[in-house]
Residue frames relative to the residue before (quaternion, step in Angstrom):
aa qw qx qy qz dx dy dz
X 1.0000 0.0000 0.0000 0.0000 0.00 0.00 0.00
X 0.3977 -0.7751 0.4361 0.2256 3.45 -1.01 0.61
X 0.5448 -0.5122 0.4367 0.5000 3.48 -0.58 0.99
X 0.8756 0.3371 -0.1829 0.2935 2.95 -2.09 0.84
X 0.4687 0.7920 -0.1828 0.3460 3.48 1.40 -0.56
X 0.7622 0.2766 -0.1190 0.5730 3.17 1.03 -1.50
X 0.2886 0.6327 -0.5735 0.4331 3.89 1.49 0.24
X 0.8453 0.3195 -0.1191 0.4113 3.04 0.14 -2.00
X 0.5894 0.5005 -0.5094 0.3776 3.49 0.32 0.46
X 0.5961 0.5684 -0.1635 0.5430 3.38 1.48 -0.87
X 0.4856 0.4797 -0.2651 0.6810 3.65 1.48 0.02
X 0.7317 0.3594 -0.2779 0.5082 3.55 0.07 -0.93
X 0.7920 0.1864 -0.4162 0.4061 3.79 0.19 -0.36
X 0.3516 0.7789 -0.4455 0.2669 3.35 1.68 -0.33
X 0.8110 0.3452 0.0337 0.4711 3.42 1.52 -1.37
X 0.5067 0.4533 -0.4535 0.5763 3.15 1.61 0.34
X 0.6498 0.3269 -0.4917 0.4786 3.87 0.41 -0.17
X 0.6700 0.5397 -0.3926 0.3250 3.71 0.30 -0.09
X 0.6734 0.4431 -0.3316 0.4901 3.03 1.34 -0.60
X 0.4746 0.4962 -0.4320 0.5847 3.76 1.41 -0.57
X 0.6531 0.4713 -0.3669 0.4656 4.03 -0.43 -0.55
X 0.7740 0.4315 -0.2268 0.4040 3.59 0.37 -0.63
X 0.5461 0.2794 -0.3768 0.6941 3.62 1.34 -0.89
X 0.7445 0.3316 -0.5642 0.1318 3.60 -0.83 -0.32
X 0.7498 0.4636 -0.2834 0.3775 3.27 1.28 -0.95
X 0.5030 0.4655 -0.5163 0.5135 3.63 1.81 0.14
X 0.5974 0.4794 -0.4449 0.4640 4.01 0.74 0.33
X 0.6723 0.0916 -0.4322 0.5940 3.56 0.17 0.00
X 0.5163 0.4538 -0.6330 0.3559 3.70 -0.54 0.46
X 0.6386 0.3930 -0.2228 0.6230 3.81 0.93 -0.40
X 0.6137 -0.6292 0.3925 0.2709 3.30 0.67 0.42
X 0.1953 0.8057 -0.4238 0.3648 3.30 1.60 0.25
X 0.0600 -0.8428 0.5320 0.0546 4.27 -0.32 1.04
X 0.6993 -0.1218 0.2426 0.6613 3.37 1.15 -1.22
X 0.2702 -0.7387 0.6056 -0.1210 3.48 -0.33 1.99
X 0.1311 -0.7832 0.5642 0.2260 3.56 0.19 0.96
X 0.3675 0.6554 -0.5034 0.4266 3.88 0.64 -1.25
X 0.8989 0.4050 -0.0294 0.1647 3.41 -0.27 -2.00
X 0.5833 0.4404 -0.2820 0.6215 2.81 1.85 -0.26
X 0.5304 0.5944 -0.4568 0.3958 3.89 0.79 -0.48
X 0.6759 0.5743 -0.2416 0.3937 3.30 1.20 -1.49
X 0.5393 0.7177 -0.1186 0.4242 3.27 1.29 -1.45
X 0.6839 0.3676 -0.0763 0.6255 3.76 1.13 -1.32
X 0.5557 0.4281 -0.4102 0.5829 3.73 1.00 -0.14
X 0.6574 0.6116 -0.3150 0.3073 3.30 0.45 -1.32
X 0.7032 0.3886 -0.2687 0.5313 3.34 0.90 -1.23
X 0.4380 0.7198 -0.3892 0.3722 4.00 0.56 -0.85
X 0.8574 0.2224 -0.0878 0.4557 3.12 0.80 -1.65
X 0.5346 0.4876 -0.4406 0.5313 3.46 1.49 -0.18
X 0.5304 0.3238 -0.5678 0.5398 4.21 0.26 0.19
X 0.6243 0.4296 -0.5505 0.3502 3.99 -0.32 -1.09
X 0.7825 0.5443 -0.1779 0.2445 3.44 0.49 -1.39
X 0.1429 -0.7816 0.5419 0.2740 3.36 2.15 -0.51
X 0.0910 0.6536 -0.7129 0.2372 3.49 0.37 1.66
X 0.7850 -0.4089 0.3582 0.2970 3.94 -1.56 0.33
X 0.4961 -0.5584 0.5310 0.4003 3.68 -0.93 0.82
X 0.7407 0.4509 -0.3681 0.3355 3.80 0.55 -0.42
X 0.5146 0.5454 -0.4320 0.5012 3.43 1.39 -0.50
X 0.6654 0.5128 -0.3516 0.4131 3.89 0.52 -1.01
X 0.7204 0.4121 -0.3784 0.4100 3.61 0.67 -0.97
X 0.6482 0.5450 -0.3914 0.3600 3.47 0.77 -0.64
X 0.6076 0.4866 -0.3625 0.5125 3.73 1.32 -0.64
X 0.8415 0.2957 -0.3265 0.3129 3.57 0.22 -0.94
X 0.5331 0.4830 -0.5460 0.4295 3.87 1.82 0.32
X 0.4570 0.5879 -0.4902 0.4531 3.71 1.09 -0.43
X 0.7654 0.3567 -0.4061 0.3494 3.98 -0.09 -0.65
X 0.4367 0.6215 -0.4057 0.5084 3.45 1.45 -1.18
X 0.7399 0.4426 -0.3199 0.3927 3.85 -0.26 -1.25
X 0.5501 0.6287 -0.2579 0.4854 3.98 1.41 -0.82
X 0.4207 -0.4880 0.5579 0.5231 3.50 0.94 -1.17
X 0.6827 0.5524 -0.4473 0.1696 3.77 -0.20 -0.42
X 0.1364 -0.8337 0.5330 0.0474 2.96 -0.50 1.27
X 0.2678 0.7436 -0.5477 0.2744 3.82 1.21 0.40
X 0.7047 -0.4028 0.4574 0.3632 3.55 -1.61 0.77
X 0.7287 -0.5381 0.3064 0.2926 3.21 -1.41 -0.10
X 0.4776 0.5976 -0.1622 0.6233 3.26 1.80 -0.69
X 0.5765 -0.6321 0.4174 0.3065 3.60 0.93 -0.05
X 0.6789 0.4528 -0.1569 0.5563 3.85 1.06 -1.14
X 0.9480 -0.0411 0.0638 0.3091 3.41 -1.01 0.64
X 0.7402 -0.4812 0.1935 0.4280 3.80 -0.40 -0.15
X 0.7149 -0.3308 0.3308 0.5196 3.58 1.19 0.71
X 0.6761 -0.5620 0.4245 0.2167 3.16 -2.17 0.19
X 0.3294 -0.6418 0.6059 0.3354 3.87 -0.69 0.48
X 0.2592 -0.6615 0.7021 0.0473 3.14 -1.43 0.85
């Protein structure tokens, strides 16, 4: 690993959950219920934060942000979740 790396990763999700926290909660302050746009993005987001083995905290903050949207889609975005 290259010095300095895992700073800046730790920056980068440091600011992707802030920036997800802010639009959702500057959307329901505006009356904002369920931002489809924002959830599509939201369900990418997370897609690429598992490929990416991004932090259990980066994931919870995306999938309580969609919950808080209305989305009640599995975790994968599509349908009711995984069978176990």
């Amino acid at each position: 690993m290259v010095e300095g790396w895992a700073d800046t990763d730790d920056v980068f999700e440091t600011l992707l959950r802030r920036t997800i926290t802010e639009s959702v909660i500057g959307g329901l302050d505006h009356g904002v219920v369920r931002d489809e746009d924002l959830v599509l993005r939201l369900r990418d987001y997370e897609r690429r934060a598992r490929a990416e083995q991004l932090s259990s905290q980066t994931l919870q903050v995306i999938t309580s942000a969609r919950r808080l949207l209305g989305d009640r889609s599995g975790q994968d975005g599509i349908g009711g979740g995984r069978s176990r």
